[in-house]
CHARMM-style PDB file with segment names, atoms N, HN, CA, C and O in Angstrom:
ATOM      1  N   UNK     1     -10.996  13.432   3.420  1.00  0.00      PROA
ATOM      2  CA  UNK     1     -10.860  12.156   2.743  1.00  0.00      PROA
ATOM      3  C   UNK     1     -10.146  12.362   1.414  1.00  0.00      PROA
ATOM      4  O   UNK     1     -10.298  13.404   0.776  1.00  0.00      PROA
ATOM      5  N   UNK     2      -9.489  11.523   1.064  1.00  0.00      PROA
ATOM      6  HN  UNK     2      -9.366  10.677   1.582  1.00  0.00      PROA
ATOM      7  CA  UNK     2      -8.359  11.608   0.347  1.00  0.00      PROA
ATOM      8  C   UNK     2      -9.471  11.103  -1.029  1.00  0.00      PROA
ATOM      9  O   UNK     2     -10.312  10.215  -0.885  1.00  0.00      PROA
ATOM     10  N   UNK     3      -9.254  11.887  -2.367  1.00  0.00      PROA
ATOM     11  HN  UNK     3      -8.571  12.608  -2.484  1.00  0.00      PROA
ATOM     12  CA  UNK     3      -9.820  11.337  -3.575  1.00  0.00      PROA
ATOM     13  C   UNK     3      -8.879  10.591  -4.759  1.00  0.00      PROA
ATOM     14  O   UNK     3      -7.889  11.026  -5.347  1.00  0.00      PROA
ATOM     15  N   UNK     4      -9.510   9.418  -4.868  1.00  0.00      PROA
ATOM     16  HN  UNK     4     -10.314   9.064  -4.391  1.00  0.00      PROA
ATOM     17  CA  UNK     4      -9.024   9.302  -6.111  1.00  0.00      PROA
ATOM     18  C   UNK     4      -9.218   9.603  -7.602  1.00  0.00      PROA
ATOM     19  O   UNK     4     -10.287   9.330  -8.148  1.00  0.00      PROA
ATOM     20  N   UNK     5      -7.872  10.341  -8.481  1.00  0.00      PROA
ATOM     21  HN  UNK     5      -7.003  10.563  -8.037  1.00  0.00      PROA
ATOM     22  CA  UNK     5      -8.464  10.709  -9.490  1.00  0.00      PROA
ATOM     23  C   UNK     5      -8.089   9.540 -10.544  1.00  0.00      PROA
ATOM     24  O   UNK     5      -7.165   8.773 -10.273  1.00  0.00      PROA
ATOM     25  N   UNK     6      -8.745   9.427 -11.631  1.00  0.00      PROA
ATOM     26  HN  UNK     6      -9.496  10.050 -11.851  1.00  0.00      PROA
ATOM     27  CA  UNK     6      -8.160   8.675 -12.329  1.00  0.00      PROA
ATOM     28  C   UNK     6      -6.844   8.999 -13.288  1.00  0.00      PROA
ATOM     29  O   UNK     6      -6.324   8.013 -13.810  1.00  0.00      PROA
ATOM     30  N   UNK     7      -6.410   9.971 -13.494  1.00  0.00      PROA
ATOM     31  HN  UNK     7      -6.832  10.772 -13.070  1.00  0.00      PROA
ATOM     32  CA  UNK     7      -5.263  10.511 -13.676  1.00  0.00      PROA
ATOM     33  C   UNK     7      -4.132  10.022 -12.825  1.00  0.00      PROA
ATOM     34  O   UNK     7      -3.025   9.737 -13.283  1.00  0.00      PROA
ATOM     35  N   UNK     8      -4.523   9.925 -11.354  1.00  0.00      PROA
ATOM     36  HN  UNK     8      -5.422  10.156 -10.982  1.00  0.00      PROA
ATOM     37  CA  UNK     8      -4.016   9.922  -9.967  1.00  0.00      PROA
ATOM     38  C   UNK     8      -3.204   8.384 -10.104  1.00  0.00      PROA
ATOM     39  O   UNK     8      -2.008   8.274  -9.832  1.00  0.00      PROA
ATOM     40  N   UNK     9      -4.056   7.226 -10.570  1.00  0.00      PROA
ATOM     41  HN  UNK     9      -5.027   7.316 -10.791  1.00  0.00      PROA
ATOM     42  CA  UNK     9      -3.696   5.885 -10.476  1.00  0.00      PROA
ATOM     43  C   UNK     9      -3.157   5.356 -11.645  1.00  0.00      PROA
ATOM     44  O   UNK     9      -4.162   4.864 -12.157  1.00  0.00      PROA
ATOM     45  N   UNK    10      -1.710   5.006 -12.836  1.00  0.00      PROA
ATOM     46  HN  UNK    10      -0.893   5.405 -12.420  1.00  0.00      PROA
ATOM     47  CA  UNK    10      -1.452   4.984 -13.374  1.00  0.00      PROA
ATOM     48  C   UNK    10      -1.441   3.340 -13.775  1.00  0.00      PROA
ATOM     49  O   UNK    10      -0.430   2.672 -13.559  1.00  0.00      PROA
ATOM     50  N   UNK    11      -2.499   2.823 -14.300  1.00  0.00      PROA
ATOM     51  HN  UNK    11      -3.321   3.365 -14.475  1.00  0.00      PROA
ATOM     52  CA  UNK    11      -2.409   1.359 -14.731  1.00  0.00      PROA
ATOM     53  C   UNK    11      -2.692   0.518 -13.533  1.00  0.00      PROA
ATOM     54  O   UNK    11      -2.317  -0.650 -13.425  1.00  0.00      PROA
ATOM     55  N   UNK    12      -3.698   1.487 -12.216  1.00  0.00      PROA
ATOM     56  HN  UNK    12      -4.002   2.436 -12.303  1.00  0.00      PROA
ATOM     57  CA  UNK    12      -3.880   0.951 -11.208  1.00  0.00      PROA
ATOM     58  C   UNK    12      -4.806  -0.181 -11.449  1.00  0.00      PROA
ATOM     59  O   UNK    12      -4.886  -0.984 -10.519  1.00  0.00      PROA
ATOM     60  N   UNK    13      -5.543  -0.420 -12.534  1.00  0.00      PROA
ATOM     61  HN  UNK    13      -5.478   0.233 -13.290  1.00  0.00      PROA
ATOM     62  CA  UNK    13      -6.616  -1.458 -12.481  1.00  0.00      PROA
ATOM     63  C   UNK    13      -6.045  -2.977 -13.397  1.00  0.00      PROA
ATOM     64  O   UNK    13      -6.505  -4.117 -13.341  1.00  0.00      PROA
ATOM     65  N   UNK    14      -5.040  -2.504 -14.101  1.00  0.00      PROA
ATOM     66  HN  UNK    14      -4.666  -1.577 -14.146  1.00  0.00      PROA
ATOM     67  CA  UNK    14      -4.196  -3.213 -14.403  1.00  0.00      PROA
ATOM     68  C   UNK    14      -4.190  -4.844 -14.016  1.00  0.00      PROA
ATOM     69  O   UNK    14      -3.685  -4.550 -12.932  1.00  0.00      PROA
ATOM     70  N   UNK    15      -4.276  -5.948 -13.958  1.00  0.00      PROA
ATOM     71  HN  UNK    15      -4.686  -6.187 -14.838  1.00  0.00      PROA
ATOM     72  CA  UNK    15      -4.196  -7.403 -13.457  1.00  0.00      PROA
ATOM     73  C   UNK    15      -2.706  -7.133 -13.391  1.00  0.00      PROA
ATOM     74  O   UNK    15      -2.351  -6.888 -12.238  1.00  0.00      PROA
ATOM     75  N   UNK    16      -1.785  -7.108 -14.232  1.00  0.00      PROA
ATOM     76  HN  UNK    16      -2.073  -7.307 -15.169  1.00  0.00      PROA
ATOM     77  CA  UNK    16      -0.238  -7.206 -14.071  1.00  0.00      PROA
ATOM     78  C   UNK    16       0.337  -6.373 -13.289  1.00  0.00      PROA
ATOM     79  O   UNK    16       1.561  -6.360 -13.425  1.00  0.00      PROA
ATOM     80  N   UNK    17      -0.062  -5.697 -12.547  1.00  0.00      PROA
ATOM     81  HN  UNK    17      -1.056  -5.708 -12.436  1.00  0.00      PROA
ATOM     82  CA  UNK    17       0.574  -5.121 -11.608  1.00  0.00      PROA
ATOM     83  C   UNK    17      -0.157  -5.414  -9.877  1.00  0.00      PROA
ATOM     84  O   UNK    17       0.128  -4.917  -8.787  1.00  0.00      PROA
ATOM     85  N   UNK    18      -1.037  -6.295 -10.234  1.00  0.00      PROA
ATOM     86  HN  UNK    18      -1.268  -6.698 -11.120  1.00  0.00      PROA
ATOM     87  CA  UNK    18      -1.579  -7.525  -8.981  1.00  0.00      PROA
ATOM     88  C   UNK    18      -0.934  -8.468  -8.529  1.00  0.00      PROA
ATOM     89  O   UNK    18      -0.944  -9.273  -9.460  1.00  0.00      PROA
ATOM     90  N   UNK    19      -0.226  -9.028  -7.495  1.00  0.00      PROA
ATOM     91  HN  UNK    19      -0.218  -8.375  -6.738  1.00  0.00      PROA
ATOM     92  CA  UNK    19       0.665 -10.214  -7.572  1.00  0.00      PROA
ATOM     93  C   UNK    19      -0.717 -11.161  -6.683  1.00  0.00      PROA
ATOM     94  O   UNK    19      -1.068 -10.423  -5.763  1.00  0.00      PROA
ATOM     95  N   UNK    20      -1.350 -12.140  -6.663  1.00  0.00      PROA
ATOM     96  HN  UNK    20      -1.065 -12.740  -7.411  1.00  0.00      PROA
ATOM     97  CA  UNK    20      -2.060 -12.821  -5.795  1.00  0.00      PROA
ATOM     98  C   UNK    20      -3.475 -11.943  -5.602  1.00  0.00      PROA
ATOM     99  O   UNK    20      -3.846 -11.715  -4.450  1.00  0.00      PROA
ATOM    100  N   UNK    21      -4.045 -11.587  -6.422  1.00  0.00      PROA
ATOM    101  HN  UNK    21      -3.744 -11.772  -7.357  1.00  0.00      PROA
ATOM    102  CA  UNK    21      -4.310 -10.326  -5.781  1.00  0.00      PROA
ATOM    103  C   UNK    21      -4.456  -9.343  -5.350  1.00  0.00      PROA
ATOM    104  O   UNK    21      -5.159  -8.408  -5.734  1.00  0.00      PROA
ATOM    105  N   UNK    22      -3.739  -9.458  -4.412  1.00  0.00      PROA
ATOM    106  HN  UNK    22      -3.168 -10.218  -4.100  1.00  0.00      PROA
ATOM    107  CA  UNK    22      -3.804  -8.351  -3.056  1.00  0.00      PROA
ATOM    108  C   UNK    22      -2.237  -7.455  -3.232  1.00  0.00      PROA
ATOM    109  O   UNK    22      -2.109  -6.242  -3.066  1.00  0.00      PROA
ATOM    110  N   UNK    23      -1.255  -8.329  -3.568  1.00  0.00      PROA
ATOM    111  HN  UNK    23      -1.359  -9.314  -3.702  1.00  0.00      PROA
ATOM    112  CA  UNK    23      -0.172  -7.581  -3.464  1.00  0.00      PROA
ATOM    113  C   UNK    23       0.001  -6.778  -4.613  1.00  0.00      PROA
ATOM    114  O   UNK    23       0.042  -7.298  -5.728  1.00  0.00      PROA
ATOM    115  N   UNK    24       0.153  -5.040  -4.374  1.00  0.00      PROA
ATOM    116  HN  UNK    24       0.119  -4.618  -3.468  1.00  0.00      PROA
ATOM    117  CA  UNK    24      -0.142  -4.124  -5.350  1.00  0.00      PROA
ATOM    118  C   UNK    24       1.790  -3.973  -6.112  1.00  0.00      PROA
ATOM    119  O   UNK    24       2.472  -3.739  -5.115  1.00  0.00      PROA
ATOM    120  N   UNK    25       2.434  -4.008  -6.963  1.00  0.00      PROA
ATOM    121  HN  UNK    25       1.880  -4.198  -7.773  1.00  0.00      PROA
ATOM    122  CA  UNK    25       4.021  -3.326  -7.534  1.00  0.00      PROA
ATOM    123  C   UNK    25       3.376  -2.774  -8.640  1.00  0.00      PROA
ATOM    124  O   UNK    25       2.760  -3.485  -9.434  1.00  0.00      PROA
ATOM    125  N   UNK    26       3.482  -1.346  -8.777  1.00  0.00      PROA
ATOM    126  HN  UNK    26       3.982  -0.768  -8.132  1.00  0.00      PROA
ATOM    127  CA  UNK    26       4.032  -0.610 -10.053  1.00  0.00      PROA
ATOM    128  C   UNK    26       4.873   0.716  -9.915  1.00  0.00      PROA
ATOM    129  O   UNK    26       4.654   1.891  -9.620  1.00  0.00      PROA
ATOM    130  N   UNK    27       5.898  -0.032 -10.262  1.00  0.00      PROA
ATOM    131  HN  UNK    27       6.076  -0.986 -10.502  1.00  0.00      PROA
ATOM    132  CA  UNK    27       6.834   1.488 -10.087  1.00  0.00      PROA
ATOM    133  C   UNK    27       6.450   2.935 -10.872  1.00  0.00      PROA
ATOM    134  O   UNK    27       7.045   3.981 -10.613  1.00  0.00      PROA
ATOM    135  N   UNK    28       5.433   2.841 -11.811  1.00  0.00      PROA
ATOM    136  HN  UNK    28       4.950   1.991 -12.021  1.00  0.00      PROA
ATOM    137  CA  UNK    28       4.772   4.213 -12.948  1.00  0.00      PROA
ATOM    138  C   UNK    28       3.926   4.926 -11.122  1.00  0.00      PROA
ATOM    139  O   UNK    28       3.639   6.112 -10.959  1.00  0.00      PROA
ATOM    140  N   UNK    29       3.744   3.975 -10.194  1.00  0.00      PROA
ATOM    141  HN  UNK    29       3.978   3.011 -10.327  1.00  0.00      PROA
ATOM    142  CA  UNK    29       2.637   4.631  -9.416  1.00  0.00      PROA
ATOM    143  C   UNK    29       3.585   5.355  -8.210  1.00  0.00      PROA
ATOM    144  O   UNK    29       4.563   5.008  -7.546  1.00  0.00      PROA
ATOM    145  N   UNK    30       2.935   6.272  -8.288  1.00  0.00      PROA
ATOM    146  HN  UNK    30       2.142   6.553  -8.827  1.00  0.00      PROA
ATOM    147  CA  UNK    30       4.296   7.163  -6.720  1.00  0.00      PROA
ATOM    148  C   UNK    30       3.256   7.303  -5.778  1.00  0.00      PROA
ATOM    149  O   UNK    30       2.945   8.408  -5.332  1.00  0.00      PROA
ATOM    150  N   UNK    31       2.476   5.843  -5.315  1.00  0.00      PROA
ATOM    151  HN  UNK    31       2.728   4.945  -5.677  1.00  0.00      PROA
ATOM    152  CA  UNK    31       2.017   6.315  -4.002  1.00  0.00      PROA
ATOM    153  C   UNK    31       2.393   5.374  -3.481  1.00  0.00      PROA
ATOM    154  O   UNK    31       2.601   4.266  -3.974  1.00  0.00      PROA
ATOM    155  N   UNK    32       2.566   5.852  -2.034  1.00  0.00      PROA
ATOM    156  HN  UNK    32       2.397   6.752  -1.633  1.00  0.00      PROA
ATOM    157  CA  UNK    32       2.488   4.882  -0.879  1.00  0.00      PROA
ATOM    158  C   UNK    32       2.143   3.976  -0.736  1.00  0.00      PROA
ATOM    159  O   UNK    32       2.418   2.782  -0.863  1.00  0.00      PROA
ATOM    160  N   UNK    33       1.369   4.689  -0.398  1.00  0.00      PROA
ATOM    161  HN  UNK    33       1.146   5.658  -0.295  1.00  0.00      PROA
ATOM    162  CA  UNK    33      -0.195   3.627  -0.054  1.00  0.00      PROA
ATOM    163  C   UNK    33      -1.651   3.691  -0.624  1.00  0.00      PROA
ATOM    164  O   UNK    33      -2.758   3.875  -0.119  1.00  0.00      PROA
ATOM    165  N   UNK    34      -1.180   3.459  -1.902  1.00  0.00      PROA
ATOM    166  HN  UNK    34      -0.280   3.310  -2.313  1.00  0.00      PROA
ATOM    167  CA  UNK    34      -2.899   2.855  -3.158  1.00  0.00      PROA
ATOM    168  C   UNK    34      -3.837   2.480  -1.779  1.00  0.00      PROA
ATOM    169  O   UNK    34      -3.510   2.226  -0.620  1.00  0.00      PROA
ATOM    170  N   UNK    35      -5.383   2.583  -2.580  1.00  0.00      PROA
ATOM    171  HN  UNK    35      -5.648   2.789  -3.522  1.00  0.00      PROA
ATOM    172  CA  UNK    35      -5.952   1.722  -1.797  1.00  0.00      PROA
ATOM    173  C   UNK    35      -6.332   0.380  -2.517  1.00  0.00      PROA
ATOM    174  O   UNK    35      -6.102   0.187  -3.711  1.00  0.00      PROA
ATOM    175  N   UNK    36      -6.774  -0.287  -1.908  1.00  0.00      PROA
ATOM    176  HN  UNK    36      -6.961  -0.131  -0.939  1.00  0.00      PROA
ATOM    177  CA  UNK    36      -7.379  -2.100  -1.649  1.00  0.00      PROA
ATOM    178  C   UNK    36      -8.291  -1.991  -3.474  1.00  0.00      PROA
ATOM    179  O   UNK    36      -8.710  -0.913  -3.896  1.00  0.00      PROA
ATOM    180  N   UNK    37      -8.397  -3.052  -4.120  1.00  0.00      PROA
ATOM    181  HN  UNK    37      -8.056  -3.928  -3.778  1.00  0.00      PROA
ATOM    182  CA  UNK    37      -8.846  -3.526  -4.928  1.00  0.00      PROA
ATOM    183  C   UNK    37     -10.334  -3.421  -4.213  1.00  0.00      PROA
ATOM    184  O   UNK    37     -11.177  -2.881  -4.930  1.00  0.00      PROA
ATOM    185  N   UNK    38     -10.526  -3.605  -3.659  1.00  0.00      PROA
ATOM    186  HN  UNK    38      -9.842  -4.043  -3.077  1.00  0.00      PROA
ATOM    187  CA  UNK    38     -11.838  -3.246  -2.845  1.00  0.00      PROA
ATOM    188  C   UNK    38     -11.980  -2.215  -1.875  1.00  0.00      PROA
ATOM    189  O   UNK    38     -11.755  -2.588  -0.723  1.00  0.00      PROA
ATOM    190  N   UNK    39     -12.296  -1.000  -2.028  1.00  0.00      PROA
ATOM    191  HN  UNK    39     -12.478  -0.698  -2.964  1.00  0.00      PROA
ATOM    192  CA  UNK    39     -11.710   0.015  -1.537  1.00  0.00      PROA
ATOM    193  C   UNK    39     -12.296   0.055  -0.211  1.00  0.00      PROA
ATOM    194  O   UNK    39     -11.454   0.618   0.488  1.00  0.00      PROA
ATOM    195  N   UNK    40     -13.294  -0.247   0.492  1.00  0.00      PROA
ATOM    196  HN  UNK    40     -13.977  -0.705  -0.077  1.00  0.00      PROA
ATOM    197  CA  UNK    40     -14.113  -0.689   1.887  1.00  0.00      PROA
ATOM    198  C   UNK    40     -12.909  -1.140   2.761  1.00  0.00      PROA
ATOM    199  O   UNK    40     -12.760  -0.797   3.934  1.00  0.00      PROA
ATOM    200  N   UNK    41     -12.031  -1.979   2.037  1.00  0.00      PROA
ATOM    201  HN  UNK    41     -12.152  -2.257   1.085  1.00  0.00      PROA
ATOM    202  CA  UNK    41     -10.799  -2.914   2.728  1.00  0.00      PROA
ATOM    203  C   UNK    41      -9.860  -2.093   2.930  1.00  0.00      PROA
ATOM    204  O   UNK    41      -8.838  -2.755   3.111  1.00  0.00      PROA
ATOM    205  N   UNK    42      -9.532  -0.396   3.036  1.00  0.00      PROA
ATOM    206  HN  UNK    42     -10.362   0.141   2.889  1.00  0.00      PROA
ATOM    207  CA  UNK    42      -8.590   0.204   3.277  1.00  0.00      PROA
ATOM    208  C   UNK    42      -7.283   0.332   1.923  1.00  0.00      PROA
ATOM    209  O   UNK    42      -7.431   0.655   0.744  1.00  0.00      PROA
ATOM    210  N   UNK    43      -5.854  -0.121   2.787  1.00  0.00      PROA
ATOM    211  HN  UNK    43      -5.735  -0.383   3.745  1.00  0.00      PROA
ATOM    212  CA  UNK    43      -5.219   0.916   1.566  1.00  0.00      PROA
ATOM    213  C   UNK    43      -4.087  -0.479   1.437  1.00  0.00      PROA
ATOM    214  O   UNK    43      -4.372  -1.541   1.990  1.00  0.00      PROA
ATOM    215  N   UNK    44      -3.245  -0.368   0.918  1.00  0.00      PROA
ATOM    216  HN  UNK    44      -3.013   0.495   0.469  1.00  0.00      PROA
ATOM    217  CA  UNK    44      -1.784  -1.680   0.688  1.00  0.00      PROA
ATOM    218  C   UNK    44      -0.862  -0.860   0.448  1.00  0.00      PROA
ATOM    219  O   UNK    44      -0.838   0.356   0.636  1.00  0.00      PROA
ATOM    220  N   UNK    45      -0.140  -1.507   0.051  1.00  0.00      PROA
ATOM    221  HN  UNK    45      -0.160  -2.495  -0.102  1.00  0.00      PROA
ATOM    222  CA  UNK    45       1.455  -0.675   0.069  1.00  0.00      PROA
ATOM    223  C   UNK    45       1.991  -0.742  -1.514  1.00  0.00      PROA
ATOM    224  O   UNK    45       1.828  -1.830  -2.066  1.00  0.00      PROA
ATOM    225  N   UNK    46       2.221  -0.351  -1.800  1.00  0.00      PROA
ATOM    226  HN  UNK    46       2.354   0.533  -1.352  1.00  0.00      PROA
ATOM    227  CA  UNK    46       2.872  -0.621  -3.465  1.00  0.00      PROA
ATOM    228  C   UNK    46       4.042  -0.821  -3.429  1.00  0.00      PROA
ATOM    229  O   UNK    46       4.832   0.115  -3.552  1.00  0.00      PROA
ATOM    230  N   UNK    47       4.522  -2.319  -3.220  1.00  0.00      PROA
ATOM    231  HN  UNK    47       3.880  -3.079  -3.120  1.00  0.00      PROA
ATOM    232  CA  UNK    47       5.624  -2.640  -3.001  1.00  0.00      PROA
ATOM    233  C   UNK    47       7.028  -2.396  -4.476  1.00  0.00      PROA
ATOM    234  O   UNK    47       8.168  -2.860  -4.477  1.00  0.00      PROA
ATOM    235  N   UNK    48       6.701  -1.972  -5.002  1.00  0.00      PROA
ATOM    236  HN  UNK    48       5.775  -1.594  -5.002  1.00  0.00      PROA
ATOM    237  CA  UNK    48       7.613  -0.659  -6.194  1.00  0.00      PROA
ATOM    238  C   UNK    48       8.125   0.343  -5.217  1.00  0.00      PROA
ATOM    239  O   UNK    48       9.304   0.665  -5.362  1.00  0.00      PROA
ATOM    240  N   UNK    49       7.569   0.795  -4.420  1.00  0.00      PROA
ATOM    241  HN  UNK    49       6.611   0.533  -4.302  1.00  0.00      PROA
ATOM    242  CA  UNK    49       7.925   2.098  -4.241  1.00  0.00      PROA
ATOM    243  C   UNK    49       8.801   2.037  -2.876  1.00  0.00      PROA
ATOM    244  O   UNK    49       8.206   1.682  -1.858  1.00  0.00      PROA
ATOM    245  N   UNK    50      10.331   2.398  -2.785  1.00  0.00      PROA
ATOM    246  HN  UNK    50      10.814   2.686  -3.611  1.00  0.00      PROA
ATOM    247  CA  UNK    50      11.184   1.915  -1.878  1.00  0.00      PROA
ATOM    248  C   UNK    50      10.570   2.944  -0.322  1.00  0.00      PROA
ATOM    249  O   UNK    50      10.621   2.339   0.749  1.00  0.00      PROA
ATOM    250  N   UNK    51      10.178   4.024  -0.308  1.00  0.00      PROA
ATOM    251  HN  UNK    51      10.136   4.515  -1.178  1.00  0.00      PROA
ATOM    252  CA  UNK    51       9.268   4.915   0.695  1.00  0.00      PROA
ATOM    253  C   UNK    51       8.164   3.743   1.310  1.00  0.00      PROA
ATOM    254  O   UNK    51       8.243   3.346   2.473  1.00  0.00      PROA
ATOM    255  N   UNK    52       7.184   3.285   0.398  1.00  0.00      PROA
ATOM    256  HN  UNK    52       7.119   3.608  -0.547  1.00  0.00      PROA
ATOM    257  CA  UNK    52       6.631   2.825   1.222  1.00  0.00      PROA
ATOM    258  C   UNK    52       6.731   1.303   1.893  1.00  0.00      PROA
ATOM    259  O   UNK    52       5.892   0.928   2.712  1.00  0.00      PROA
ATOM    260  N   UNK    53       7.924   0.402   1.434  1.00  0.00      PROA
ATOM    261  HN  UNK    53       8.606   0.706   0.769  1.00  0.00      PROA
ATOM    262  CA  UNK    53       8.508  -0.147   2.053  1.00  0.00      PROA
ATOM    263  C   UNK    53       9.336  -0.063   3.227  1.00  0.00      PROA
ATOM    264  O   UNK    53       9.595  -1.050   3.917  1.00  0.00      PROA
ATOM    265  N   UNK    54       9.725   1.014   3.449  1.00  0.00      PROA
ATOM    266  HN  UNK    54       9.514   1.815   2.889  1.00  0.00      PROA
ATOM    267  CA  UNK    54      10.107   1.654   4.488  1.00  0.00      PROA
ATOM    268  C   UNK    54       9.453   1.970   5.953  1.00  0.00      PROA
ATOM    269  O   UNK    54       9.853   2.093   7.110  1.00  0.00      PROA
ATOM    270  N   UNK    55       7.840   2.051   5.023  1.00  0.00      PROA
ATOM    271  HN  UNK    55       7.515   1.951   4.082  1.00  0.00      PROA
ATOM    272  CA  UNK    55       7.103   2.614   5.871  1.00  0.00      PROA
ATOM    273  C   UNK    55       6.362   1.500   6.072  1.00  0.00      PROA
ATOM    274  O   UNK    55       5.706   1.559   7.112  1.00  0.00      PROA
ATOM    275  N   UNK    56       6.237   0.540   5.467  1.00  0.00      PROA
ATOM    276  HN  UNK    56       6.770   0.492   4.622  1.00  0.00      PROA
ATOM    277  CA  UNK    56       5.516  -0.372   6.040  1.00  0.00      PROA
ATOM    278  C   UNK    56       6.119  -1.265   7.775  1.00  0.00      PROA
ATOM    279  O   UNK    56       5.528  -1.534   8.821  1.00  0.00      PROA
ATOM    280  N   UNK    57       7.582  -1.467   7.272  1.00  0.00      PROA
ATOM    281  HN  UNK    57       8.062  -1.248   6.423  1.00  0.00      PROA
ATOM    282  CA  UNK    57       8.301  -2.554   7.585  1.00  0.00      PROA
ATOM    283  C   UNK    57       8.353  -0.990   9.220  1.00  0.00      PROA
ATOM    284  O   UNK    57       8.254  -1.375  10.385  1.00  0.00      PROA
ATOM    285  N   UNK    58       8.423  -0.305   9.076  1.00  0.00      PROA
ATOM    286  HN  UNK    58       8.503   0.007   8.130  1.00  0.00      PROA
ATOM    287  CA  UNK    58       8.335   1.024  10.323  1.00  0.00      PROA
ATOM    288  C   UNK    58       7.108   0.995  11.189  1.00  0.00      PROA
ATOM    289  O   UNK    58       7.034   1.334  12.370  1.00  0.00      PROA
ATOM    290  N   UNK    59       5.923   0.421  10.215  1.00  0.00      PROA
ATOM    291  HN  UNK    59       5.983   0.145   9.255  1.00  0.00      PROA
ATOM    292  CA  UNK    59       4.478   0.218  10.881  1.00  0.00      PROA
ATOM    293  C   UNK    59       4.805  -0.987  11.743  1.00  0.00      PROA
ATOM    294  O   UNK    59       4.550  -1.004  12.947  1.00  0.00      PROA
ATOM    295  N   UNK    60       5.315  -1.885  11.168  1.00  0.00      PROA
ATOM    296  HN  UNK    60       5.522  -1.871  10.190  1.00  0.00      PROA
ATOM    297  CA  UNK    60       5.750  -3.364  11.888  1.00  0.00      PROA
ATOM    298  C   UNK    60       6.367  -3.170  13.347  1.00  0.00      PROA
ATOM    299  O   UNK    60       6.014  -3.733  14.384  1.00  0.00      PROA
ATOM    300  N   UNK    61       7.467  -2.148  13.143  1.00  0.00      PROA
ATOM    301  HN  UNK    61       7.754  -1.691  12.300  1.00  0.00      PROA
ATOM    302  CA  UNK    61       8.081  -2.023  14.569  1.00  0.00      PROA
ATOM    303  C   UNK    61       7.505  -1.365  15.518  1.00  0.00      PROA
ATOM    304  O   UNK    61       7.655  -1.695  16.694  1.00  0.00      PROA
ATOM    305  N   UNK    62       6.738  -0.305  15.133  1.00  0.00      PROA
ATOM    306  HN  UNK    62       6.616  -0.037  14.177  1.00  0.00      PROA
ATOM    307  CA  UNK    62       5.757  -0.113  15.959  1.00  0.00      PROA
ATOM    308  C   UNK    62       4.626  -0.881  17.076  1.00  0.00      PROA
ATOM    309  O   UNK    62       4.502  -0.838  18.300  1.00  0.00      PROA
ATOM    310  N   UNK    63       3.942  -1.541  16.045  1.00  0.00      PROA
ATOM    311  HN  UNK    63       4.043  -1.576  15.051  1.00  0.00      PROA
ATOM    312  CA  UNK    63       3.121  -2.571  16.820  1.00  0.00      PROA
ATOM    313  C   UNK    63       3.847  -3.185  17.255  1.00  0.00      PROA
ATOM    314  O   UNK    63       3.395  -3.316  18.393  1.00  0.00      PROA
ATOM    315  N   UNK    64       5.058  -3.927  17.204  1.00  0.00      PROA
ATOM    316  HN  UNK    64       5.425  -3.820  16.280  1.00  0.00      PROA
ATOM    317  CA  UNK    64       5.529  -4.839  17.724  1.00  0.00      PROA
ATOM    318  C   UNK    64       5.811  -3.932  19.381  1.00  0.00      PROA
ATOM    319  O   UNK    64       5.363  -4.183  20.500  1.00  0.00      PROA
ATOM    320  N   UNK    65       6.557  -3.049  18.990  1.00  0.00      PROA
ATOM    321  HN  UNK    65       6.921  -2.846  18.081  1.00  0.00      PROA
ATOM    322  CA  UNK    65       6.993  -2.430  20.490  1.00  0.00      PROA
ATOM    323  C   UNK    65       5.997  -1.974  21.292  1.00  0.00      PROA
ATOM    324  O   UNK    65       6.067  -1.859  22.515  1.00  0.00      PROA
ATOM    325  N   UNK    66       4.728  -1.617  20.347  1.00  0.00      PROA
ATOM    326  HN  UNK    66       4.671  -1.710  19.353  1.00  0.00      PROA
ATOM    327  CA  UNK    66       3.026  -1.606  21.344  1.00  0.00      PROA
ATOM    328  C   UNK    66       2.750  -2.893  21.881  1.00  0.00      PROA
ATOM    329  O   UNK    66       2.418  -3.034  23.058  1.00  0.00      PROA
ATOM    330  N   UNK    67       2.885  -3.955  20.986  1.00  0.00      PROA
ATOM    331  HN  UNK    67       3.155  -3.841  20.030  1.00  0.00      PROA
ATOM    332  CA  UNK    67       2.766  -5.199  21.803  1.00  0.00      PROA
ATOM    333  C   UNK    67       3.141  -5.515  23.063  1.00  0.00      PROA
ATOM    334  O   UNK    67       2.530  -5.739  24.107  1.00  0.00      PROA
ATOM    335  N   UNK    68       4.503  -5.481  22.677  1.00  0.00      PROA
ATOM    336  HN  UNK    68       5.000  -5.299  21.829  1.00  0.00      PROA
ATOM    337  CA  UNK    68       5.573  -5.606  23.902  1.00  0.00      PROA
ATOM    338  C   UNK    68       5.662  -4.736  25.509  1.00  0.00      PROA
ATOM    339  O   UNK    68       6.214  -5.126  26.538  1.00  0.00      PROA
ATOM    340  N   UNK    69       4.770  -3.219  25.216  1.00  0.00      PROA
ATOM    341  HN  UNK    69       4.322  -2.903  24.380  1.00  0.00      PROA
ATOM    342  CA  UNK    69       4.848  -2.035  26.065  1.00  0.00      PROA
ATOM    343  C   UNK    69       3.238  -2.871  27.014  1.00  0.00      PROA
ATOM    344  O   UNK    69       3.005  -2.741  28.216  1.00  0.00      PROA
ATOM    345  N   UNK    70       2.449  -3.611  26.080  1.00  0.00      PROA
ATOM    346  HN  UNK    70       2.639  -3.717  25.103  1.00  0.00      PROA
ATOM    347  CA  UNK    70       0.843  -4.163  26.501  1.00  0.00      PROA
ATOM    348  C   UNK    70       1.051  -5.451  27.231  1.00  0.00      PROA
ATOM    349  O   UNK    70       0.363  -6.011  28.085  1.00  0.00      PROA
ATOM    350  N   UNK    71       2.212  -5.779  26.652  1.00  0.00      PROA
ATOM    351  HN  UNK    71       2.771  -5.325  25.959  1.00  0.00      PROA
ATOM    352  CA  UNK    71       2.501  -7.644  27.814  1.00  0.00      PROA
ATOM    353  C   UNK    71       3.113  -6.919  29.078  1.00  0.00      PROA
ATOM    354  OT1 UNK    71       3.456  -7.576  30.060  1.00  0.00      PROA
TER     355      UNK     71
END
């Protein structure tokens, strides 16, 4: 299991780097995939970071073509 340090999350608790919420941007942060403001809820994407946009929109095609392989 992956730890978080607080060193690790740079202005992660931050409100201004919350959009709605849920949607995590800070480009100071070089992860992927932060986890959830509620950490029970898994992880989000830090839409700053052009990698894990990449990787999200890559998760997308995936399921979609699992979908498609299940119809």
């Amino acid at each position: 299991m992956i730890e978080d340090k607080e060193g690790d999350k740079p202005d992660y608790n931050n409100p201004k780097n919350w959009y709605l919420w849920s949607f995590y941007y800070n480009p100071n942060d070089k992860r992927i995939f932060p986890p959830k403001r509620i950490k029970w809820l898994g992880w989000t994407v830090n839409f700053a970071n052009p990698y894990s946009i990449g990787a999200f929109v890559l998760l997308i095609v995936v399921m979609i073509f699992i979908a498609r392989l299940i119809k």
